[in-house]
C-alpha positions in Angstrom: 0.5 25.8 -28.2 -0.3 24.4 -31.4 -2.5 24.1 -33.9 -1.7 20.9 -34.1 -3.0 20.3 -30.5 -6.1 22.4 -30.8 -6.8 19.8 -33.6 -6.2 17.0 -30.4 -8.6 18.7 -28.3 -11.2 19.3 -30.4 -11.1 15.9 -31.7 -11.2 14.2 -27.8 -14.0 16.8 -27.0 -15.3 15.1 -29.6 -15.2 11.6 -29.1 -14.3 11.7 -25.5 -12.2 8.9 -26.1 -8.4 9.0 -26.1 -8.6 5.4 -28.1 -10.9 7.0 -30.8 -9.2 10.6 -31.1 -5.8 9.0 -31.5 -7.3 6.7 -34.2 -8.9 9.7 -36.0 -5.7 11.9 -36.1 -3.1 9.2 -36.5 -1.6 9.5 -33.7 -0.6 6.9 -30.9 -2.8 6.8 -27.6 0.2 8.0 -26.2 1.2 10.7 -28.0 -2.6 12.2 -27.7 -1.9 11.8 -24.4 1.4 14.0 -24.2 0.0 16.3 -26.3 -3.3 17.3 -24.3 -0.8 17.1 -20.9 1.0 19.6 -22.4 -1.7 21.8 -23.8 -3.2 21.6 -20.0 0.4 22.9 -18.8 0.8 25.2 -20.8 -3.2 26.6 -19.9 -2.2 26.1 -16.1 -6.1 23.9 -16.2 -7.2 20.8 -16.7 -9.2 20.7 -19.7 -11.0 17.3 -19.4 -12.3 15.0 -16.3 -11.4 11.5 -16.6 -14.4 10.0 -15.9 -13.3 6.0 -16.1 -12.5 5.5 -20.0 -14.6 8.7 -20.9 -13.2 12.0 -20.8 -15.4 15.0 -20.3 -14.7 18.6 -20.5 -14.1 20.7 -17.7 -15.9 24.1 -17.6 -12.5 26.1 -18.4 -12.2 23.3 -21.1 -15.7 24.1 -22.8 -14.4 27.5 -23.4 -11.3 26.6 -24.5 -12.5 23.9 -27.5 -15.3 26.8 -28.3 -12.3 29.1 -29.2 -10.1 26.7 -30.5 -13.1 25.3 -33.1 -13.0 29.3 -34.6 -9.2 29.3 -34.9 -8.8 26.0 -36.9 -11.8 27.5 -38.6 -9.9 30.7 -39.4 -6.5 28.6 -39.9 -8.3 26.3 -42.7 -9.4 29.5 -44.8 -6.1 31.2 -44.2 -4.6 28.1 -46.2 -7.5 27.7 -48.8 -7.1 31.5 -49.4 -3.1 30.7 -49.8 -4.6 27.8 -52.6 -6.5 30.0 -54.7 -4.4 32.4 -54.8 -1.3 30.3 -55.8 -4.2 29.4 -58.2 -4.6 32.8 -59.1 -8.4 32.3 -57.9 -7.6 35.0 -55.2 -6.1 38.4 -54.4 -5.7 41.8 -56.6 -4.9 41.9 -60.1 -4.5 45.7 -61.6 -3.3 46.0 -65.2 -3.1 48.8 -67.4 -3.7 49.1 -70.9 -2.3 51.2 -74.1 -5.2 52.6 -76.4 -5.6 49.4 -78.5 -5.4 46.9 -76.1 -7.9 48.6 -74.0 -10.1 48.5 -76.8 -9.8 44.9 -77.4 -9.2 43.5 -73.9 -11.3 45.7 -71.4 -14.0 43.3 -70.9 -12.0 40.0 -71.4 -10.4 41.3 -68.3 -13.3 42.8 -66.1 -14.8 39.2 -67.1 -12.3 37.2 -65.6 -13.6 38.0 -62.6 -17.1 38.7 -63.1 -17.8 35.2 -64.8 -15.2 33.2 -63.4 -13.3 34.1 -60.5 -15.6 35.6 -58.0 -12.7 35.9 -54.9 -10.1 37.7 -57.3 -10.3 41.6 -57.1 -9.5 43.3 -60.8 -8.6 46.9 -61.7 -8.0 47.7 -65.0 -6.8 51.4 -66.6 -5.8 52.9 -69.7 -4.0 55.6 -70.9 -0.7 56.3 -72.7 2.5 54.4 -72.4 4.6 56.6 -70.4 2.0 57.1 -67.7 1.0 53.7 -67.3 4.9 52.8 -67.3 5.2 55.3 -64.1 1.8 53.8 -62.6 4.2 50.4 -62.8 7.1 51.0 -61.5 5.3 53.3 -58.6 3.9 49.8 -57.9 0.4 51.3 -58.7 -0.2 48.2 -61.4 1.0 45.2 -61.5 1.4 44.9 -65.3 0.7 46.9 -68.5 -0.3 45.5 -72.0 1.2 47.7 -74.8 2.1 48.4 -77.9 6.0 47.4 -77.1 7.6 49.7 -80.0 6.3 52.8 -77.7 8.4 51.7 -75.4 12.0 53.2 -74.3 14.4 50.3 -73.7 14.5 50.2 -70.0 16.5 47.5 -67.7 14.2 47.5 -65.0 11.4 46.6 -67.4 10.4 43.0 -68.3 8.4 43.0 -72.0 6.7 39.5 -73.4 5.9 39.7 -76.7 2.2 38.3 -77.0 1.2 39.0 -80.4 1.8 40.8 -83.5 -1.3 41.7 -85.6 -1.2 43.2 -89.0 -2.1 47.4 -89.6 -4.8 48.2 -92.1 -7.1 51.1 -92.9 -10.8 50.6 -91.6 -14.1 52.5 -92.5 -17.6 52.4 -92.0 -20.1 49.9 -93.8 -21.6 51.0 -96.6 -18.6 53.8 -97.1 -18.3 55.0 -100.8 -14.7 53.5 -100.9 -16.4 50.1 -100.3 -18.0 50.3 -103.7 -14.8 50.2 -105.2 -14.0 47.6 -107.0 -10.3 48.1 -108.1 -7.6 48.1 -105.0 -7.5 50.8 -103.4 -3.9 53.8 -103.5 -3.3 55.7 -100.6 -4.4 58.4 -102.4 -7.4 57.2 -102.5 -7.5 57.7 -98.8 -6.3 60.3 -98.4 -9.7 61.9 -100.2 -11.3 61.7 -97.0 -10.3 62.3 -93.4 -7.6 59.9 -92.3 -7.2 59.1 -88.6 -5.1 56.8 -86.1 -4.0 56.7 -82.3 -0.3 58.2 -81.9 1.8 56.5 -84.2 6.1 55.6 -82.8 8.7 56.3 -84.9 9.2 52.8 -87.0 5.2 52.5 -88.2 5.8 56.0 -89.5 9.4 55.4 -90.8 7.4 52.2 -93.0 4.2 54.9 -94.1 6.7 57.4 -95.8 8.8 54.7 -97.4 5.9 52.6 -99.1 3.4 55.4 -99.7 5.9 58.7 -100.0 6.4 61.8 -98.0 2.6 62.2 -98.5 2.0 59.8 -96.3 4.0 61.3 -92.9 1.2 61.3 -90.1 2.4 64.9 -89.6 0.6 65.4 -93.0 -2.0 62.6 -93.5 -3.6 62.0 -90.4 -6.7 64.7 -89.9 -7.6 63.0 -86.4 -5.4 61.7 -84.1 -6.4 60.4 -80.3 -4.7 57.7 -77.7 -8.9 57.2 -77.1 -9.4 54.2 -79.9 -13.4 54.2 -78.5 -14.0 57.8 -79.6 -11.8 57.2 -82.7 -13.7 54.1 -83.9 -16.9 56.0 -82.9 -16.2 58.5 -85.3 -15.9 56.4 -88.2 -18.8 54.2 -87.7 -20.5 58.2 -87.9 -18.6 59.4 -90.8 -16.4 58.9 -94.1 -13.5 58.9 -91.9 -10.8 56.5 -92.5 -8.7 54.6 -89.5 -5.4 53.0 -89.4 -6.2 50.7 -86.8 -5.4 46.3 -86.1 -8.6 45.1 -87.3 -9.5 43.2 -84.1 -9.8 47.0 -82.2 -13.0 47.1 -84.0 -14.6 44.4 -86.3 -17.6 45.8 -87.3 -15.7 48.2 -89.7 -14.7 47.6 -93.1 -11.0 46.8 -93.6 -10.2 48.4 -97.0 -7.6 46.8 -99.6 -4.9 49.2 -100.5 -1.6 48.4 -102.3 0.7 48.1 -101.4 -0.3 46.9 -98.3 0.4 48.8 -95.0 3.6 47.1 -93.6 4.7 46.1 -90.0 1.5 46.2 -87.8 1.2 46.5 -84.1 3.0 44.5 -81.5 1.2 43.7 -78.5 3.6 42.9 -75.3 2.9 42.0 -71.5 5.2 44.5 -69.3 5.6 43.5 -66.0 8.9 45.1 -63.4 12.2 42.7 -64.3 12.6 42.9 -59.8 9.7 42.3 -58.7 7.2 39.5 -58.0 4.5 38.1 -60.2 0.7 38.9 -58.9 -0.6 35.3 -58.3 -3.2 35.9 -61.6 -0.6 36.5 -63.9 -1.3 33.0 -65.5 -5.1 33.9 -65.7 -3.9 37.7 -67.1 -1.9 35.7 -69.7 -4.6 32.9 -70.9 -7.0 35.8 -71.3 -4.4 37.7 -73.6 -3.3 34.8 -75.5 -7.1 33.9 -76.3 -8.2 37.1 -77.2 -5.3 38.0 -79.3 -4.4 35.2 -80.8 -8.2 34.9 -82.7 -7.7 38.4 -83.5 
């Protein structure tokens, strides 16, 4: 049995005409009629009385088409849901985010699906890197966006550079070092509370060799947090200072200091090198490119 013939007698129960139901599926009067002899031998029942050139259902035959409507039903959604996900319209998408992504491209995200793409299920995390790269490889998300430079080198790990936005220091409107006219040293900063997510290795290795030992985070920074919100919370609240890509919060005040903070952040896609794309991927990507891109 196949769907192929359900599609034959559904169409005769139909028309009750062999002449019309061939005409309809493109098939030969003929080969309609093989194809319902053999649905009826494979049933063991005759489906349809030949009534002279009309063809009505038998009883058994009424219940079969009544079942056989519901499964071409179910078999036409089971290949639109195959199209929209191909489409990425469909399925699960669960990404995770690093502390600065998540505070630029939570809602992008969550609004992919909200706004456009009603039948595609979204989960979206955030934490730091070495957790979220665990929650990927145990399969528990199907991509991370990071800061790449956080990253160990790892063969099993795919990384597509997205973007890479320059570092500055932020503060509150209306902050006394806004009134400042000249450009600002980083001992002017440093006058007030500095803060910054967890810095790696190399955006550290830059600090100390533009602004001096001074300028280690183990020595500069009063706050640090992976939570960007609470950081960028406190310095909309206080004479705080942040290191911080600008985009993470554009409300605040980015400062001019010479020289100017060097390197930046580099925002990546991380997906598992073995394993299969999510369907959405595409949609995961316009949504990064769009948002980081204006940044």
């Amino acid at each position: 049995m196949t769907l192929v013939q359900l599609r034959h007698l559904v169409s005769l129960a139909t028309t009750g005409s062999f002449t019309r139901s061939a005409r309809e599926t493109f098939v030969t009067q003929p080969a309609l009629s093989r194809s319902i002899q053999a649905l009826e031998d494979e049933l063991g029942q005759p489906l349809f009385d030949r009534v002279g050139h009309h063809s009505e259902l038998t009883n058994f035959g009424r219940e079969i088409v009544r079942r056989a409507r519901q499964l071409l039903i179910d078999a036409d959604e089971l290949v639109a849901c195959g199209q929209r996900t191909a489409d990425g319209g469909a399925g699960t998408l669960r990404v995770g985010l690093g502390s600065s992504p998540a505070a630029m491209l939570m809602v992008p995200i969550l609004q992919l699906a909200a706004k456009h793409k009603p039948t595609l299920r979204v989960g979206v995390s955030h934490g730091d890197s070495s957790q979220l790269v665990m929650g990927l490889r145990n399969r528990d998300l199907d991509a991370l966006v990071l800061e790449v430079r956080s990253l160990k080198p790892a063969t099993d790990l795919r990384v597509e550079t997205i973007v890479q936005m320059p570092g500055c220091f932020l503060c509150r409107p209306g902050h006394p070092l806004t009134r400042v006219r000249s450009t600002l040293s980083f001992e002017d900063l440093t006058r007030y509370p500095l803060a910054s997510t967890l810095l790696d290795d190399d955006i550290a290795r830059h600090m100390i060799e533009i602004y001096g030992p001074k300028a280690h985070p183990d020595h500069c920074l009063s706050l640090q947090s992976n939570d960007l919100g609470s950081l960028v919370k406190v310095i909309r609240e206080s004479d705080a200072v942040m290191l911080a890509v600008p985009r993470a919060a554009p409300d605040l005040v980015a400062l001019r200091v010479r020289p100017e903070l060097p390197g930046g952040a580099r925002f990546g896609l991380v997906t598992l090198a073995d394993r299969a794309e999510a369907p959405a991927m595409p949609l995961l990507r316009k949504v990064l490119r769009e948002v980081l891109a204006a940044s």
